[in-house]
C-alpha positions in Angstrom: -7.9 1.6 20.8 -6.0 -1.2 21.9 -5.4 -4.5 20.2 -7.9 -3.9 17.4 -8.0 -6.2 14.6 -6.2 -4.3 11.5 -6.7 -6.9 8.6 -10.2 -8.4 7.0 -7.3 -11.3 6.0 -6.1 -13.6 7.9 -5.5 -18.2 7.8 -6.9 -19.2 4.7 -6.4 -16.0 2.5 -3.9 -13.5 3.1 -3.1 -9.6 1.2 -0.5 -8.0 1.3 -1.8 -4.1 0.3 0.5 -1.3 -0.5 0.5 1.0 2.4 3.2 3.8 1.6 0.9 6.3 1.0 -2.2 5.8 3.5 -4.2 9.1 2.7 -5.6 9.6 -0.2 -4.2 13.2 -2.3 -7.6 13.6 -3.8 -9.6 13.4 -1.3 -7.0 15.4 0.6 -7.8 18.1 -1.7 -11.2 17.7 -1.2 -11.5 18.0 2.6 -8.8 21.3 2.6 -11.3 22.7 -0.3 -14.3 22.0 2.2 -12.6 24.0 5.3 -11.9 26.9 3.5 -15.0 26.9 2.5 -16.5 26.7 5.5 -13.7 29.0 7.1 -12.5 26.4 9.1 -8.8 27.2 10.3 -7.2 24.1 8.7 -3.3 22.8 8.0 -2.8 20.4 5.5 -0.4 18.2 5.5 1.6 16.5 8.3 2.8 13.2 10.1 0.9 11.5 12.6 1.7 8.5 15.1 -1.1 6.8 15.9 -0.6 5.4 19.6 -2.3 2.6 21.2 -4.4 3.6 24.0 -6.5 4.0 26.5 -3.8 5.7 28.3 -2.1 8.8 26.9 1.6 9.2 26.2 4.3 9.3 28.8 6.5 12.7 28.8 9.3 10.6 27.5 6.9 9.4 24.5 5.5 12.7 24.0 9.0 14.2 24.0 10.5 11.1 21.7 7.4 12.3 18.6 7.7 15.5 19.1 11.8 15.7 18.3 11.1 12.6 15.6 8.7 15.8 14.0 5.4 14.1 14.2 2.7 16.7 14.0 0.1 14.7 15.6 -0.2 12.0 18.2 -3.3 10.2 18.3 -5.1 7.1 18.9 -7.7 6.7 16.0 -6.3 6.0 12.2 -4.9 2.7 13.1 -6.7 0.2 11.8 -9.2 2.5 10.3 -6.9 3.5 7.1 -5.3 -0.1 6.7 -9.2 -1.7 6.4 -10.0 0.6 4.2 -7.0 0.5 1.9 -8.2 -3.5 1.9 -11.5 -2.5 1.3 -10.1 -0.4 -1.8 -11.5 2.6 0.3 -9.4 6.3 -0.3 -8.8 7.1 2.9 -7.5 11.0 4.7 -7.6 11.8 8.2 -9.3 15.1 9.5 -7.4 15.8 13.2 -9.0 18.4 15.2 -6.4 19.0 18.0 -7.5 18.5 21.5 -4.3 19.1 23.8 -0.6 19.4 23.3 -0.2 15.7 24.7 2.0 16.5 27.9 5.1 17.6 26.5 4.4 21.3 26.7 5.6 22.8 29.5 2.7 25.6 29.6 -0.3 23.8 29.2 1.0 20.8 31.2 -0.6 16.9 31.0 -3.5 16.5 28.9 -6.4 15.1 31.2 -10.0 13.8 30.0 -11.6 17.4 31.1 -9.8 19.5 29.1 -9.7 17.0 26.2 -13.2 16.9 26.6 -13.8 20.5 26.6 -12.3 21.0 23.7 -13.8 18.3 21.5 -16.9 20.2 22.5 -15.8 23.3 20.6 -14.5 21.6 17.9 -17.9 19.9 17.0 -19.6 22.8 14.9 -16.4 22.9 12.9 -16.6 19.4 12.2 -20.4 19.4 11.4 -20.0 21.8 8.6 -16.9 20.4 7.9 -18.1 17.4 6.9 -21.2 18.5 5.7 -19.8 20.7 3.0 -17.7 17.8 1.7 -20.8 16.0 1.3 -22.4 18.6 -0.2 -19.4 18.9 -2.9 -18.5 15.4 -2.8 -17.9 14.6 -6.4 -20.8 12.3 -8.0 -18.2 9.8 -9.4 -15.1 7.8 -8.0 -12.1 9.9 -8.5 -9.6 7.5 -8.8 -6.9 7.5 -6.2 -3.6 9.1 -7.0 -1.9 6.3 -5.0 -3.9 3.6 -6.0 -5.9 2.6 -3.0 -9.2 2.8 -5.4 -7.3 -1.1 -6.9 -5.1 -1.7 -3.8 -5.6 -5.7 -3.9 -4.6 -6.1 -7.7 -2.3 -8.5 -7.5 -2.3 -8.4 -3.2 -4.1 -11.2 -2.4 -0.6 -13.9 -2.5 -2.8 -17.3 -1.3 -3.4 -19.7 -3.8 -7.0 -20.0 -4.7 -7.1 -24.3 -4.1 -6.0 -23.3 -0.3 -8.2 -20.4 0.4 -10.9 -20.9 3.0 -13.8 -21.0 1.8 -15.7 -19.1 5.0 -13.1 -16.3 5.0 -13.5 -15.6 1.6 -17.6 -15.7 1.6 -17.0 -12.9 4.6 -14.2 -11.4 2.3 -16.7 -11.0 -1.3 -18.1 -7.2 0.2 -14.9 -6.1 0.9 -12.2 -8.2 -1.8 -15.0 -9.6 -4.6 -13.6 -7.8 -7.2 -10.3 -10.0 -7.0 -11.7 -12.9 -5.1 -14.7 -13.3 -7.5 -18.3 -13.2 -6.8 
């Protein structure tokens, strides 16, 4: 979680994807649908900061998201959602809370233990979570309400003579529909 790469572009062919709207309303829908289905106790919706890590949050940082109203603090969208908005992949986040982070004065400083514990439990939920949404997953692209199903049209700003060549050969399975090939 630290330093991760967060772009397939780079020297030699640069995009500049839309990224006001990282999840993806459809397939929003589609995971909430899959919960209740399941049962699984489930809020939609939300804001979520997505820290570097290893470490977890000071109080001061934990105190600082909590009064800015971010719902979750956690250390695993970023890059994830930006390559796949590049990869014209919908992207939505399923958080299944481990710990209050440390700002709550009952339940104190999360600690690997407890996070641990907790992830534990959580695991059946997510295993027929995510096995009813493949069950129901529709057979065809829906397309994506904020548009991350064509997010490079008209992204990609380097000038085809002055692209490099070996970036985009890596780029064609990810960017070939605007790159070509």
């Amino acid at each position: 979680t630290v330093r991760r790469v967060s772009t397939f572009f780079g020297p030699g062919c640069v995009a500049h994807v839309s990224f006001a709207h990282p999840v993806g309303p459809a397939l929003q829908d589609l995971v909430w649908q899959a919960a209740q289905a399941e049962g699984i106790p489930c809020a939609r919706g939300g804001t979520a900061v997505c820290m570097e890590g290893p470490q977890f949050s000071t109080l001061a940082e934990s105190l600082t998201y909590k009064g800015l109203g971010y719902d979750v603090i956690h250390m695993t969208s970023m890059p994830e959602a930006k390559l796949a908005r590049e990869a014209e992949i919908t992207y939505a986040v399923v958080c299944m809370v481990t710990d209050y982070d440390c700002w709550h004065e009952v339940h104190g400083a999360v600690d690997v233990a407890s996070l641990i514990a907790v992830m534990n439990e959580n695991r059946g939920k997510a295993q027929r979570l995510f096995a009813r949404l493949a069950r129901d997953f529709p057979a065809e692209r829906i397309p994506c309400p904020v548009g991350s199903h064509r997010a490079l049209d008209g992204a990609v700003i380097t000038h085809p003579e002055a692209r490099d060549p070996a970036l985009v050969a890596k780029l064609r399975t990810v960017a070939g529909r605007v790159l070509g090939g």
